[in-house]
C-alpha positions in Angstrom: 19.7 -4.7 57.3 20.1 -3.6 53.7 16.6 -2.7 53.3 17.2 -0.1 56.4 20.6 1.0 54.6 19.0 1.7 51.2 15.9 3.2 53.1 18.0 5.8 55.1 20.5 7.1 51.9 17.1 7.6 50.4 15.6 9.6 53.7 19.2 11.7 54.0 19.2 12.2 50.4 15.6 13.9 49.7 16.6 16.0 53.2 19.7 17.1 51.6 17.2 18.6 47.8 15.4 19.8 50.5 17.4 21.7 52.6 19.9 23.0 49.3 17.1 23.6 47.2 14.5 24.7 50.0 16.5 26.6 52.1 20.0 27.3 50.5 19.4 28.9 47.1 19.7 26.0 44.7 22.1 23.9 42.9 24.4 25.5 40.0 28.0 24.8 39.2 28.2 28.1 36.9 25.9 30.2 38.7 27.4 34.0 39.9 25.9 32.8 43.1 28.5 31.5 45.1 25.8 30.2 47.1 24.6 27.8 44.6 28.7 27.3 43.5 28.7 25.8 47.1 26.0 24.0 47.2 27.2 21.4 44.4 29.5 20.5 47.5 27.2 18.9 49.5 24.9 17.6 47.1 27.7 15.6 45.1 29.7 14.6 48.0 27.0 13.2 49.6 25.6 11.5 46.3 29.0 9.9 45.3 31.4 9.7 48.2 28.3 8.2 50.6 25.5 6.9 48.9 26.9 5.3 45.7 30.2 4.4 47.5 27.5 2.6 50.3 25.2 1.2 47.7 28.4 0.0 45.9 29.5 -2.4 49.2 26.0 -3.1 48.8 25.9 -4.5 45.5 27.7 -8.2 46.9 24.8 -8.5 48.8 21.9 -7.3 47.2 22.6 -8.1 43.1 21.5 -11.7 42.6 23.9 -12.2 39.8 27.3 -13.8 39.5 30.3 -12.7 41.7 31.9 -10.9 38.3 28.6 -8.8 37.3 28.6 -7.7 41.0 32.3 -7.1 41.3 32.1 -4.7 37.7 28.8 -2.8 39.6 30.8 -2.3 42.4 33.7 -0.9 40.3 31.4 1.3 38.6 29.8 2.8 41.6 32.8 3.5 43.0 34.4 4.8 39.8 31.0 7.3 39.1 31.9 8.3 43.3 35.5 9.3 42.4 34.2 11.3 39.3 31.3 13.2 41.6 33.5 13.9 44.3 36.3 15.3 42.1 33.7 18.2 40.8 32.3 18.2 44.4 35.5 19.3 45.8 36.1 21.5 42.6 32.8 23.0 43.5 33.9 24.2 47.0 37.4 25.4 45.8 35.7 27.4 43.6 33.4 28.9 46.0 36.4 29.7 48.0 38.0 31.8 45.0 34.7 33.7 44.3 34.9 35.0 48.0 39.0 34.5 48.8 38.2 32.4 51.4 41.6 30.1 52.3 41.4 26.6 51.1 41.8 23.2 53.5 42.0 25.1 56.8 39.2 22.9 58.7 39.1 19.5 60.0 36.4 19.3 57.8 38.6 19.5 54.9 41.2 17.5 56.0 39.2 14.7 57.0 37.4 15.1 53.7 40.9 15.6 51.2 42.3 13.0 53.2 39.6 10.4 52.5 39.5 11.1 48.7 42.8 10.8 48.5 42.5 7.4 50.1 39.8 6.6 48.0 41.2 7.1 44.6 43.9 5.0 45.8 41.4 2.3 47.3 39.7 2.2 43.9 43.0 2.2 42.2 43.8 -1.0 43.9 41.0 -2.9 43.5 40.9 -2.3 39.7 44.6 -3.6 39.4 44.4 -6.3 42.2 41.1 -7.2 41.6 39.5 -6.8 38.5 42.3 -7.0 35.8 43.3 -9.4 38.3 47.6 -8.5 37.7 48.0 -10.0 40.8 48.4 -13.8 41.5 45.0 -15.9 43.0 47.1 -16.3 46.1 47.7 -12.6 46.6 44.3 -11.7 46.2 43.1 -14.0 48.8 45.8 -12.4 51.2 44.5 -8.4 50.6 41.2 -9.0 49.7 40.2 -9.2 53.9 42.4 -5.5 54.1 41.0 -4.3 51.0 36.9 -4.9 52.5 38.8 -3.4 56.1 39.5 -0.1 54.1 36.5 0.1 52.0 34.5 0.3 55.5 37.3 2.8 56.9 36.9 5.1 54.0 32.9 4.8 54.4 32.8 5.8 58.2 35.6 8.5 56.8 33.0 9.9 54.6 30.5 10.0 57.0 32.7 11.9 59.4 33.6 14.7 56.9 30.2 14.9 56.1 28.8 15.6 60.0 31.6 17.6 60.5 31.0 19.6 57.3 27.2 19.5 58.6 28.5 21.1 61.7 30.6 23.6 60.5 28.0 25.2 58.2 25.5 25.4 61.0 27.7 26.9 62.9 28.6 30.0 60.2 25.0 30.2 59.3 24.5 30.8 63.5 27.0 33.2 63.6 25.7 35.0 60.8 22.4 35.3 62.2 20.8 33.0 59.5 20.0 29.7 61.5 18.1 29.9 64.7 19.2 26.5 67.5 15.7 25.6 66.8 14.1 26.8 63.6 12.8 24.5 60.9 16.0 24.4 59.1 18.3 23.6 61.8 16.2 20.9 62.7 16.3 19.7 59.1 20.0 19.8 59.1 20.5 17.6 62.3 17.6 15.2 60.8 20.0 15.0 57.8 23.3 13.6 59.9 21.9 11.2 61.8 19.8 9.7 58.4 23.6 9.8 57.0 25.4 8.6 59.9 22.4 5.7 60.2 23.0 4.9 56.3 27.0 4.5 57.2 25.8 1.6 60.1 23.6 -0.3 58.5 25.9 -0.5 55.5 28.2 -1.6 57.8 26.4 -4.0 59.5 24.3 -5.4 56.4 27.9 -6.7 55.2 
């Protein structure tokens, strides 16, 4: 099952570089583009908040090392996620400002602020709980079941915002004339969710 996880980040990865790169303009945090500006969205959200954060639940079961190398790869996955996502979401903000666009009206953006907001606190938790260890052996056995319960929660909360955030940029490139129901490039986007969504289950279910 992990083989399958690690093989579909990879597939909706490369489809995302396509897609941005192909299709959308590019890639630049400090470009005059607000295209590109936007694009940094995607692309880190997806490499941090998804992939790493999946390939970071991962690491238990595919490191063969001891439990505390594991546990310190798994911390720094995560932690490298929280730093990606916080210029990720910087990224779109700053889109927004270049074209004074409102900020967190969607359910893509809730969904999305809510889960990194969750997530630094997730990460926050385990760091203090689990690997400073300032909680007792006792207590750490009692949350460690709740902490793996949120850790799968957030991932299937990333994946949401990400269809969703899929979905909504189809739908203003349709509007806008840009994306035709079945051109290349709104096939590629769909091809993209379901190899993210597919990377969420078999995360899942490879742990």
């Amino acid at each position: 099952m992990s083989y399958l996880a690690h093989l579909f980040g990879i597939i909706a990865f490369v489809l995302l570089l396509v897609w941005l790169l192909h299709y959308r303009e590019g890639i630049e945090y400090d470009s005059d583009n607000g295209l590109r500006v936007f694009n940094v969205h995607p692309f880190l959200m997806y490499s941090g908040f998804i992939f790493l954060s999946g390939e970071a639940v991962l690491a238990f079961q595919t490191i063969p090392s001891e439990r505390k190398i594991r546990k310190f790869v798994h911390m720094t996955l995560h932690l490298i996620a929280l730093v990606l996502g916080i210029v990720g979401l910087s990224a779109v903000f700053k889109f927004h400002d270049m074209r004074q666009i409102p900020n967190v009206y969607s359910l893509h953006s809730w969904i999305g602020i809510g889960t990194f907001c969750l997530f630094v606190l997730q990460w926050i938790f385990g760091l203090s709980v689990f690997m400073i260890q300032a909680a007792s052996e006792l207590t750490r056995r009692k949350v460690l079941p709740w902490h793996k319960v949120g850790g799968k929660a957030l991932m299937f909360m990333a994946v949401c915002a990400a269809e969703t955030g899929l979905m909504e940029k189809t739908s203003f490139l349709t509007s806008a004339g840009a994306l035709k129901p079945h051109h290349l490039e709104s096939n590629l986007i769909k091809f993209t969710g379901l190899a993210i969504l597919l990377f969420g289950v078999f995360v899942n279910l490879s742990v």
